[in-house]
C-alpha positions in Angstrom: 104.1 116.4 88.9 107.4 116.0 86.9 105.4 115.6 83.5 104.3 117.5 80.8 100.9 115.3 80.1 97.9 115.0 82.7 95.4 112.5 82.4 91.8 113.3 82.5 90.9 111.5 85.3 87.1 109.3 85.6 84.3 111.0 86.9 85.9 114.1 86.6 88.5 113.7 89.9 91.3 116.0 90.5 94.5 114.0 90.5 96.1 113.4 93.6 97.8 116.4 94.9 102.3 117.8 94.6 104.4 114.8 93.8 102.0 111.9 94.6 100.4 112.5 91.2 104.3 110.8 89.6 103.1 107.8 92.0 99.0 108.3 90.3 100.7 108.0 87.0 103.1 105.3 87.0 100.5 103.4 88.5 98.1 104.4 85.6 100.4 104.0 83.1 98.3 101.2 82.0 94.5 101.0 81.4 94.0 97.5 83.3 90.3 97.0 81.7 90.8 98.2 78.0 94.1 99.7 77.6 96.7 100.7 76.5 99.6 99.5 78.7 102.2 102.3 78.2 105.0 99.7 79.7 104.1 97.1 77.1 107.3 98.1 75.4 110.7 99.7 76.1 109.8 102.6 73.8 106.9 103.0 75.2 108.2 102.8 78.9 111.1 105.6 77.6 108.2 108.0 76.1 106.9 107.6 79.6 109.8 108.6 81.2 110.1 111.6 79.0 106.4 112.8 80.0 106.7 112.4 83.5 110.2 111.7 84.6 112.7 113.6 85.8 115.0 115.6 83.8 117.1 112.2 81.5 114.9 109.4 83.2 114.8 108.3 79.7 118.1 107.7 79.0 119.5 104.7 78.0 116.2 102.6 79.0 117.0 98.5 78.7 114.2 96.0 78.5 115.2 95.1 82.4 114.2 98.3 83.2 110.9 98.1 81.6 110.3 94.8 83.3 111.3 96.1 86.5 108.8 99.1 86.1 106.0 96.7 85.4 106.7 95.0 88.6 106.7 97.4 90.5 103.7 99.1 89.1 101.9 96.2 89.8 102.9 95.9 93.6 102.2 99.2 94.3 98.5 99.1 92.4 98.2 95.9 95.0 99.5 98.3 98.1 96.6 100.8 96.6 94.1 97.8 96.6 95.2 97.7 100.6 94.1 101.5 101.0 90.7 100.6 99.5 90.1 98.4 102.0 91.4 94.9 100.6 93.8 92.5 102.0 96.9 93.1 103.4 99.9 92.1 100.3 102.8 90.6 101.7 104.5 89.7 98.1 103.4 93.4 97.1 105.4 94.8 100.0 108.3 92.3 99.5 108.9 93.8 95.6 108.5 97.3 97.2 111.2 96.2 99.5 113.7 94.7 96.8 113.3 97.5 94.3 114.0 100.2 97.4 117.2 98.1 98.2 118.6 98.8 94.3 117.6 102.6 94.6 118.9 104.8 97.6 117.6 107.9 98.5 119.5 110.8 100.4 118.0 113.8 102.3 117.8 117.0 99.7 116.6 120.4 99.4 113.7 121.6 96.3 114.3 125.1 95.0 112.3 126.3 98.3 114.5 124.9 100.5 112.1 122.2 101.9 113.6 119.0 102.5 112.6 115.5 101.3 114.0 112.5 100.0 116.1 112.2 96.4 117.3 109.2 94.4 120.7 108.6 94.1 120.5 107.0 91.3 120.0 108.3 87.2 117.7 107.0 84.7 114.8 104.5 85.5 116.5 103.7 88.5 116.1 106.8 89.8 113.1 107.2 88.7 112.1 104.3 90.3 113.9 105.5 93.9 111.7 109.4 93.1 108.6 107.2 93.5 109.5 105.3 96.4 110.6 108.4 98.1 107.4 110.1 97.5 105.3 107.0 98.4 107.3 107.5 102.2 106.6 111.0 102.3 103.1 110.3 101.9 102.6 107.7 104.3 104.1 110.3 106.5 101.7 113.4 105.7 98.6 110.5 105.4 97.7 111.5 101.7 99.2 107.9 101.1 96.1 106.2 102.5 93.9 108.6 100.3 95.2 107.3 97.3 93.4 104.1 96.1 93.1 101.3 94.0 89.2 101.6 92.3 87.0 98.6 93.6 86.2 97.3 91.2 88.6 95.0 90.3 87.9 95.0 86.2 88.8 98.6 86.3 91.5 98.5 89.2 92.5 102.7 88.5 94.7 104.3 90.7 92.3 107.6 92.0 92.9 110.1 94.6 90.1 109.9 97.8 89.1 113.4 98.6 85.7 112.2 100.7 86.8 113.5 104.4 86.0 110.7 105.9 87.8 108.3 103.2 84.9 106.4 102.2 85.6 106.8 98.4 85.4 103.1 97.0 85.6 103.6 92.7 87.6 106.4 90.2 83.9 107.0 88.5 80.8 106.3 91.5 78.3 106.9 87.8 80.4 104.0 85.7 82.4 101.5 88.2 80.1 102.3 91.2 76.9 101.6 89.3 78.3 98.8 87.7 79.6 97.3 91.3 76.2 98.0 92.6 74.1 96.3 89.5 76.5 93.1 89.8 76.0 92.5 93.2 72.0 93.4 93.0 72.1 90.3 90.1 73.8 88.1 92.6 71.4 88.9 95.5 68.4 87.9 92.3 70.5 84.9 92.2 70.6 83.9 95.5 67.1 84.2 96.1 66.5 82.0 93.0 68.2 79.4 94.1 67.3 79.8 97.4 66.3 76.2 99.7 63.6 74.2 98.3 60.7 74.6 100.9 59.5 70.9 102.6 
């Protein structure tokens, strides 16, 4: 990861793994369930970029790009949702889509000599292309698919499937698990409750 910060995760899970984790964080640059949301300004959205973007990211930062970060934070959270098993997004791919038209990406070499895909552009624009590019180079190695939007929608974290056979459903099985669980045990008691009146 670009950054200089690294959030502990819930239940103790190792962020997801080389460049994905600049995907993990943008995505968990806001607390859904009790915040904060990093974005909610554009100082906050620049100290962001300064954390985990790359080298002047932060520079020159305009409320449009702040917006435009938001968006597309959101539409990927909804393309996680899809990895965990939810419906398929159409409007979440679309602003995927737009933003990817306003940020090319070129073939370039890292220090090792591997190649990948680059922005073109500088600033939160190419930050925003850096996390489009790594999303395509996940869905090509399949550590895309691993990383997940938690299940429970109150909580809705971006977390990083390590189970071999992908079953992971929630970031924390002891907190958002349980809580999933006790929910949907209530509305089985409910159910039964108001079950049919026998003749």
């Amino acid at each position: 990861m670009t950054g200089k910060r690294r959030v502990r995760q819930p239940g103790d899970r190792e962020v997801a793994p080389g460049r994905l984790a600049l995907v993990q964080s943008f995505v968990n640059s806001v607390n859904v369930e009790f915040g904060p949301d990093e974005f909610a300004t554009t100082g906050g959205f620049t100290r962001w970029l300064e954390a985990y973007g790359p080298p002047g990211a932060a520079t020159g930062v305009t409320e449009a790009d702040r917006r435009r970060a938001v968006v597309l934070r959101e539409a990927l959270r909804a393309l996680l949702r899809e990895n965990n098993g939810g419906p398929r997004d159409p409007e979440a791919r679309a602003v995927v889509e737009r933003v990817a038209g306003r940020c090319p990406l070129v073939l370039g070499f890292d220090e090792s000599g591997t190649a990948g895909l680059r922005p073109v552009g500088e600033g939160a624009q190419g930050l925003f292309g850096q996390v489009l590019a790594v999303v395509v180079e996940a869905s090509g190695d399949g550590s895309w698919q691993r990383l997940k939007s938690c299940h429970d929608h109150r909580c809705a974290w971006a977390f990083y499937d390590r189970a071999r056979n992908l079953s992971g459903r929630w970031c924390s099985m002891a907190v958002c698990g349980t809580r999933s669980k006790m929910q949907a045990y209530r509305q089985g008691l409910k159910v039964s409750a108001s079950g049919p009146v026998p003749d």
